[in-house]
Short mmCIF file of the C-alpha atoms (twelve columns), coordinates in Angstrom:
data_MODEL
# 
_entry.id   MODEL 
# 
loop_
_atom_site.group_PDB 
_atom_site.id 
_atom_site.type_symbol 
_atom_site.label_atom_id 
_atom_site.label_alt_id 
_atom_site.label_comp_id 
_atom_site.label_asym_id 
_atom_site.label_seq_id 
_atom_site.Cartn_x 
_atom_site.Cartn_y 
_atom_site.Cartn_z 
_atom_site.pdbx_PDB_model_num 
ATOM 1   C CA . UNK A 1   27.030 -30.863 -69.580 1 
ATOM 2   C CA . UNK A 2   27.760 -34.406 -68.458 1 
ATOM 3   C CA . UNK A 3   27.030 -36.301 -65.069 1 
ATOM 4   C CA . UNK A 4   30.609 -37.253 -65.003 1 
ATOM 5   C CA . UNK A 5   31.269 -33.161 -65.181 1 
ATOM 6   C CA . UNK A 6   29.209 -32.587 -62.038 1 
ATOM 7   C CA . UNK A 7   30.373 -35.216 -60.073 1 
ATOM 8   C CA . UNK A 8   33.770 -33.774 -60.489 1 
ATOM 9   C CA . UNK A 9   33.102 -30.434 -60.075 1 
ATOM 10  C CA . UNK A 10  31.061 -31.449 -56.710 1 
ATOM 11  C CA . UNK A 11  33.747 -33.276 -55.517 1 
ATOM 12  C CA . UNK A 12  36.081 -30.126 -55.105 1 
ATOM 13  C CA . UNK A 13  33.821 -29.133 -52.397 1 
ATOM 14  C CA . UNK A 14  33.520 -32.147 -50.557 1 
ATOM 15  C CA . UNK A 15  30.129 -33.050 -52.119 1 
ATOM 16  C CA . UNK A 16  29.047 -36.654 -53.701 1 
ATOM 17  C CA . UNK A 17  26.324 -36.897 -56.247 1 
ATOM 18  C CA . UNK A 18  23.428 -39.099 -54.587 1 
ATOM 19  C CA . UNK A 19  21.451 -39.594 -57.455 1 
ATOM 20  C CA . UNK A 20  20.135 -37.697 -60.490 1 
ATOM 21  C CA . UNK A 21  16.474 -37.822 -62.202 1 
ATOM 22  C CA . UNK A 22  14.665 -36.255 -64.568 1 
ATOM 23  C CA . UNK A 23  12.441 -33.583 -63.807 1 
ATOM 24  C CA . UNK A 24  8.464  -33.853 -65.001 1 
ATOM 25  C CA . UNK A 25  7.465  -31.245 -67.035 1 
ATOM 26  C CA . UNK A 26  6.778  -28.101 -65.356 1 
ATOM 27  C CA . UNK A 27  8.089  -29.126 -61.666 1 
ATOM 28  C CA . UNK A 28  11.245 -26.766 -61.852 1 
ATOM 29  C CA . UNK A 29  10.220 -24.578 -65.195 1 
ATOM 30  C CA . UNK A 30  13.066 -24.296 -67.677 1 
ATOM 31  C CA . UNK A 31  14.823 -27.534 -65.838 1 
ATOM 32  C CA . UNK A 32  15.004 -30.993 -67.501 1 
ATOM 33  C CA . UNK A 33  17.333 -33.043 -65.388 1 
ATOM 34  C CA . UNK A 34  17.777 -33.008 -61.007 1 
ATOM 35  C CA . UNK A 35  21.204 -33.615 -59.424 1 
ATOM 36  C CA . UNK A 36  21.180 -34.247 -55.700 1 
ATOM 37  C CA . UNK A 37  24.226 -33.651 -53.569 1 
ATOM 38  C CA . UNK A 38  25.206 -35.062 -50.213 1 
ATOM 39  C CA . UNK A 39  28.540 -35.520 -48.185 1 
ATOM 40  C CA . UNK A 40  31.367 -37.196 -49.916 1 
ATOM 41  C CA . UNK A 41  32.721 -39.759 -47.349 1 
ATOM 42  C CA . UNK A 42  35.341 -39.866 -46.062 1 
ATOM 43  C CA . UNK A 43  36.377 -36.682 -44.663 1 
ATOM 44  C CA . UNK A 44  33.383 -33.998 -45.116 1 
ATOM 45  C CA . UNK A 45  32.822 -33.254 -41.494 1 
ATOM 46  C CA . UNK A 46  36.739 -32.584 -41.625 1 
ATOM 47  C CA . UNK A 47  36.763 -30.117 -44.217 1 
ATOM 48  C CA . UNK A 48  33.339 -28.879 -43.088 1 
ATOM 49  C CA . UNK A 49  34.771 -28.141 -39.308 1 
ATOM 50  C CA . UNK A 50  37.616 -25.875 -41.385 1 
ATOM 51  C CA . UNK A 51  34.793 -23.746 -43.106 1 
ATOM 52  C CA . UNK A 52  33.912 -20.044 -41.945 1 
ATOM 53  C CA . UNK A 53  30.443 -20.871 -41.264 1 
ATOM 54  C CA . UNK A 54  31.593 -23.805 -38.782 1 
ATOM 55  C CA . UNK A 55  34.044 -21.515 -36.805 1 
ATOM 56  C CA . UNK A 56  31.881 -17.938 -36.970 1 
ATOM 57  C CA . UNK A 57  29.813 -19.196 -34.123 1 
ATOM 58  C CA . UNK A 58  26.313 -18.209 -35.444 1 
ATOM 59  C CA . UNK A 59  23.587 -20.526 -35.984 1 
ATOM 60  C CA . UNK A 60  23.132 -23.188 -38.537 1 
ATOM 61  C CA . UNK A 61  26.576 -23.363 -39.990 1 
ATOM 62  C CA . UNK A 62  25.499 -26.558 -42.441 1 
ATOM 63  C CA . UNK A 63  22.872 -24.785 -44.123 1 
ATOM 64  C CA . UNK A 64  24.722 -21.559 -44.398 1 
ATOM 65  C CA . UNK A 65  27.354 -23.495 -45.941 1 
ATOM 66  C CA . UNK A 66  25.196 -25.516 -48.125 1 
ATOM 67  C CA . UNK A 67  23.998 -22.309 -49.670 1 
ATOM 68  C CA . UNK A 68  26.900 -21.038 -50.394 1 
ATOM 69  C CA . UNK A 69  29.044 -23.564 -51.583 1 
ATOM 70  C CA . UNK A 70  25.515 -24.926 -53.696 1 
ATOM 71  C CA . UNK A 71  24.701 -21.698 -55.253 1 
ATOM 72  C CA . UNK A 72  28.094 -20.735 -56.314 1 
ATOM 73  C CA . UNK A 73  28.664 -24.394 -57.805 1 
ATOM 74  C CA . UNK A 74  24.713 -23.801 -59.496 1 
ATOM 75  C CA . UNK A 75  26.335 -20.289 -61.288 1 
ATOM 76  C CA . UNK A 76  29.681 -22.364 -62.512 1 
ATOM 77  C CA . UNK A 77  27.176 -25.188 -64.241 1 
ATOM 78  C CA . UNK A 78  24.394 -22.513 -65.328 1 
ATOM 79  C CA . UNK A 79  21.934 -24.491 -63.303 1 
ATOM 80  C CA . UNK A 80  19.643 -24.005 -60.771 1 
ATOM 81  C CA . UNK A 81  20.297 -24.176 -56.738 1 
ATOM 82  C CA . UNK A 82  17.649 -26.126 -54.485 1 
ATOM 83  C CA . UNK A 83  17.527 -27.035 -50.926 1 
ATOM 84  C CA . UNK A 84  15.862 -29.111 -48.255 1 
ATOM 85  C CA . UNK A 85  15.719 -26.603 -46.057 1 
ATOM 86  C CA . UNK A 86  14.252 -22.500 -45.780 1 
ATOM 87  C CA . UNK A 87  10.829 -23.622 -46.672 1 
ATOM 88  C CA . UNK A 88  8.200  -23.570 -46.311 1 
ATOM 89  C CA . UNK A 89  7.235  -24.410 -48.800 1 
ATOM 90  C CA . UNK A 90  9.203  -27.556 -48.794 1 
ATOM 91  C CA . UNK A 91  10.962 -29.030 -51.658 1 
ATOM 92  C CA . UNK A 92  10.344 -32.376 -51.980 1 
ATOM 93  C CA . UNK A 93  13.149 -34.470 -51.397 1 
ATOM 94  C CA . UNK A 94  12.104 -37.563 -50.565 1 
ATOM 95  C CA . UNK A 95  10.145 -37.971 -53.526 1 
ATOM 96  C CA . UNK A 96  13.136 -37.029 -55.549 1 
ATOM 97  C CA . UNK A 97  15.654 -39.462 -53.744 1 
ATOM 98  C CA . UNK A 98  13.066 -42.194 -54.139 1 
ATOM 99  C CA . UNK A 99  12.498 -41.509 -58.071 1 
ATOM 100 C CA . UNK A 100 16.538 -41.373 -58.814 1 
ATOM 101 C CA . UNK A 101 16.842 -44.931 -58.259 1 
ATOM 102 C CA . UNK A 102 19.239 -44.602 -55.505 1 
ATOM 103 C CA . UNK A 103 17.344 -44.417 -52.361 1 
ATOM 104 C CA . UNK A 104 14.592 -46.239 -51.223 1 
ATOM 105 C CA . UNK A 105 12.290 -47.324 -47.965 1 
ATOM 106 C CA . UNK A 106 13.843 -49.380 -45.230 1 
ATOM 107 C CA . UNK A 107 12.780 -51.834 -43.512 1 
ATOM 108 C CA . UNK A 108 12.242 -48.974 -40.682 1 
ATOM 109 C CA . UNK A 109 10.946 -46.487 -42.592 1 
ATOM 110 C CA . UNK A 110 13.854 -44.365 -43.147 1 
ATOM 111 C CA . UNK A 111 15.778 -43.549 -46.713 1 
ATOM 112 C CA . UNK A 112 17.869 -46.354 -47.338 1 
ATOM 113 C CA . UNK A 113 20.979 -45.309 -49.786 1 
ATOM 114 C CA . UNK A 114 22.841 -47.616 -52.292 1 
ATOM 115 C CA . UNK A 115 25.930 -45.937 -51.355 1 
ATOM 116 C CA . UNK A 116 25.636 -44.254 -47.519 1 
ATOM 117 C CA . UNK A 117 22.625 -46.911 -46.457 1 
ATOM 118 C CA . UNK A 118 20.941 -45.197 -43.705 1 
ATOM 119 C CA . UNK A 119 23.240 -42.362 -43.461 1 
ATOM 120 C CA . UNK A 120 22.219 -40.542 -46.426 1 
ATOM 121 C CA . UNK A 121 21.604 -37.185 -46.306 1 
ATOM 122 C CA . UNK A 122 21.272 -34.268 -48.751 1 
ATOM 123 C CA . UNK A 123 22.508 -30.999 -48.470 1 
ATOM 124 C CA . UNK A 124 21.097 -29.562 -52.010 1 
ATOM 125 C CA . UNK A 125 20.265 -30.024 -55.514 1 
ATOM 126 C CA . UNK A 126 21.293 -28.914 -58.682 1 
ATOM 127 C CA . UNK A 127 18.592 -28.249 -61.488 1 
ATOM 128 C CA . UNK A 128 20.153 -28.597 -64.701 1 
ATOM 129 C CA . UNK A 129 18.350 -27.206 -68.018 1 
ATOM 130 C CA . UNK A 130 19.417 -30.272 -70.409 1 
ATOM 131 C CA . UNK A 131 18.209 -33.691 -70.027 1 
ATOM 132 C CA . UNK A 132 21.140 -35.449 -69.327 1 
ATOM 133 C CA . UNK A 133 22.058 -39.238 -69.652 1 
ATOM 134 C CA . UNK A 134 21.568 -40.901 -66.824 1 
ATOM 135 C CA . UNK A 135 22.752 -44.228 -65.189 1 
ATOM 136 C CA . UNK A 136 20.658 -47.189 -64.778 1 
ATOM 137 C CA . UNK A 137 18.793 -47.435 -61.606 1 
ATOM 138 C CA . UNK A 138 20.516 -49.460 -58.771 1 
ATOM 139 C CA . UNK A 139 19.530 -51.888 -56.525 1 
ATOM 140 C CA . UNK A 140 18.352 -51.727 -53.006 1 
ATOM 141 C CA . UNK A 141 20.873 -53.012 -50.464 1 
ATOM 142 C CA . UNK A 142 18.316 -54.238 -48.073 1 
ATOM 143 C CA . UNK A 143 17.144 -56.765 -50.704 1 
ATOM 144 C CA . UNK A 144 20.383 -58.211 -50.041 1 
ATOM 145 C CA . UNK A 145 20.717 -57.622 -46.346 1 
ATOM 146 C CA . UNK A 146 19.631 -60.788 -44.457 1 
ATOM 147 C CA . UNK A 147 20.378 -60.030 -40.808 1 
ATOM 148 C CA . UNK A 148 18.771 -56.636 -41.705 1 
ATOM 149 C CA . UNK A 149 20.227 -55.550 -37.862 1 
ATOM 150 C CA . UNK A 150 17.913 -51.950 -38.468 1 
ATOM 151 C CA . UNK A 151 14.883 -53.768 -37.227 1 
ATOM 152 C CA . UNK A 152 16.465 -54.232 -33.464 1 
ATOM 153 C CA . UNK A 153 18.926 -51.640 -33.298 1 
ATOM 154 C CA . UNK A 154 16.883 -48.719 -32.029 1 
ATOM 155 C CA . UNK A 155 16.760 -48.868 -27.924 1 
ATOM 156 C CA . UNK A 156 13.196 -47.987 -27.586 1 
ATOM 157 C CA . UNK A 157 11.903 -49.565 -30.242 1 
ATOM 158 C CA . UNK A 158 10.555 -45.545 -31.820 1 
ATOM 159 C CA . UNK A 159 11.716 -46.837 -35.487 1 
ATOM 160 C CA . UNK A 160 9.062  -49.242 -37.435 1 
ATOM 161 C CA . UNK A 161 8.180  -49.502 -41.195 1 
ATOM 162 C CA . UNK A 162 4.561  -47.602 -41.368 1 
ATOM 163 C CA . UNK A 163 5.371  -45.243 -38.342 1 
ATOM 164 C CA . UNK A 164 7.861  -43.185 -35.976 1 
ATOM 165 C CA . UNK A 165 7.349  -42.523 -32.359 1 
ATOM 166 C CA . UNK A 166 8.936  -39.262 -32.200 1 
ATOM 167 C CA . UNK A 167 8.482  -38.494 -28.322 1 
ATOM 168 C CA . UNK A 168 10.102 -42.142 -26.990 1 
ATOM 169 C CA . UNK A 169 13.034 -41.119 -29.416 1 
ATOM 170 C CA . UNK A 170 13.734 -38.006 -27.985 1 
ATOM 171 C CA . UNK A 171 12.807 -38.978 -24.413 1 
ATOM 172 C CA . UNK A 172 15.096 -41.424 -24.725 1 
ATOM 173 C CA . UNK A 173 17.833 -38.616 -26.151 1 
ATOM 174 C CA . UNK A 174 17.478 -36.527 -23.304 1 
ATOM 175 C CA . UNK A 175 18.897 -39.282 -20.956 1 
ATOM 176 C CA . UNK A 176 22.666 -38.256 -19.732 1 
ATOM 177 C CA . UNK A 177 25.507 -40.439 -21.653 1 
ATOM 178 C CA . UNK A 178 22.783 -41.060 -24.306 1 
ATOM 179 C CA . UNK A 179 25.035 -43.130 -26.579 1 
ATOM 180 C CA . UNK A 180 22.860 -41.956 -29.756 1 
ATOM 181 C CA . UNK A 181 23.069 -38.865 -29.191 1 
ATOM 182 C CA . UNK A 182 26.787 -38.565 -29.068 1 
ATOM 183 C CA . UNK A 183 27.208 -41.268 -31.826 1 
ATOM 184 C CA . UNK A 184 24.675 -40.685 -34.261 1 
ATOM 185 C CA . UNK A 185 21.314 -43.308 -34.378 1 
ATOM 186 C CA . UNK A 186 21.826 -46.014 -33.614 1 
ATOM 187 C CA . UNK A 187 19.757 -47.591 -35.951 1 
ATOM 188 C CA . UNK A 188 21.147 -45.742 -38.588 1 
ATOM 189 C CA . UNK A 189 24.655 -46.938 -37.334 1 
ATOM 190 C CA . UNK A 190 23.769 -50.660 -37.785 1 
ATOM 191 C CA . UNK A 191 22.915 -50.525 -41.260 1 
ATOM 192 C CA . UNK A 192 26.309 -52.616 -43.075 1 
ATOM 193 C CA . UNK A 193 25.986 -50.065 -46.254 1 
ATOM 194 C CA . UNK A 194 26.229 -47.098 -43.335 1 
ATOM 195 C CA . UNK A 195 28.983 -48.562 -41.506 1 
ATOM 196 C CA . UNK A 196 31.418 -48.875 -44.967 1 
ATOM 197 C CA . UNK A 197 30.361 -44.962 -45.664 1 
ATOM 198 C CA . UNK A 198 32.551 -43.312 -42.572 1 
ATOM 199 C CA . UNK A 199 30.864 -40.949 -41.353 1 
ATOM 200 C CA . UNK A 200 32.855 -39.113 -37.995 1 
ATOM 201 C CA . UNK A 201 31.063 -39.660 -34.889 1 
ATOM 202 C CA . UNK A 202 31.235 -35.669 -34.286 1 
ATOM 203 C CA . UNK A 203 28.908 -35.433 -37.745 1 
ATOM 204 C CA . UNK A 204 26.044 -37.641 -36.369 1 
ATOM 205 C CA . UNK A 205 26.248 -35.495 -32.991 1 
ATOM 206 C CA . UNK A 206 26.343 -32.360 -34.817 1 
ATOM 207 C CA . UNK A 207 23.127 -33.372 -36.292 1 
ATOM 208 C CA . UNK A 208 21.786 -35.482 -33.480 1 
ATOM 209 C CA . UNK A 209 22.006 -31.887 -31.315 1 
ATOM 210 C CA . UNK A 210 19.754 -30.178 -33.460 1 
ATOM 211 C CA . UNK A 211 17.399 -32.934 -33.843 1 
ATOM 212 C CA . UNK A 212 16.953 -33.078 -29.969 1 
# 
């Protein structure tokens, strides 16, 4: 088993590896290395929209999909399926994109990505039993970022590094023509690192809906 293996494999479902990292001892038993998988850009939310779940009409069509598609790549590799959602109890994420070396906190609080910047997102995980060799870690595109445009983006001003005012964000979504609703964040959208990963407007609403 081989990063390079997974990647590939991934990638015939429309599915990017975010990161990988290995697992302590004990914190999935009888699992040595975590691979976390997001949206490969561009064209997910195209493929996605052609997908059964998407068109059935029944709720949460992402996650359903997710599962599916996760678990039934997890059975091809002989490894493990986990997911950021169903809990609780909730698997911890975060902590995991933090500790592969590929995400890290913004400026605003939010996961910053090497590759999707603020638009990262992860739709599962795949717990491997080998310890697999793993790229060095990469570096954080804000430390590069002068303008940092994050910090100002945000229309009410809900997004700052040590907290997130959660009711002036979704007051502010509830207003008709709200241009972050039907775009996706804005903040999120001024990050340079989010803006080369091309994610469809109709994705960030999709989301944005069930957020608000």
């Amino acid at each position: 088993m081989t990063l390079a293996r997974i990647t590939a494999r991934a990638a015939l479902h429309h599915l990017a590896v975010m990161g990988a990292l290995h697992l302590k001892a004990d914190e999935v038993p009888g699992h040595a290395t975590l691979v976390l998988l997001g949206p490969l850009e561009p064209g997910f939310w195209t493929a996605f929209t052609q997908t059964p779940e998407y068109r059935d009409g029944t709720p949460d069509p992402m996650d359903r999909w997710s599962t599916r598609i996760i678990t039934a790549l997890a059975e091809d590799l002989g490894a493990a399926p986990l997911f950021p959602f169903g809990g609780p109890p909730w698997k911890p994420f975060t902590d995991w994109a933090r500790r592969s070396g590929r995400a890290w906190p913004s400026p605003v609080g939010l996961l910053v990505h090497d590759v999707a910047g603020l638009m990262v997102s992860y739709r599962g995980a795949l717990a491997i039993p080998e310890r697999l060799a793993l790229p060095a870690p990469a570096r954080c595109p804000c430390e590069t970022c002068e303008a940092q445009p994050c910090r100002t983006a945000c229309p009410v001003d809900a997004l700052k590094p040590d907290a997130y005012d959660v009711p002036a964000c979704k007051a502010d979504l509830d207003r008709p023509g709200n241009d972050c609703r039907a775009r996706g964040c804005a903040v999120r959208r001024a990050c340079p690192v989010s803006q080369a990963h091309a994610r469809a407007e109709a994705q960030s609403a999709f989301h944005m809906g069930y957020f608000a």
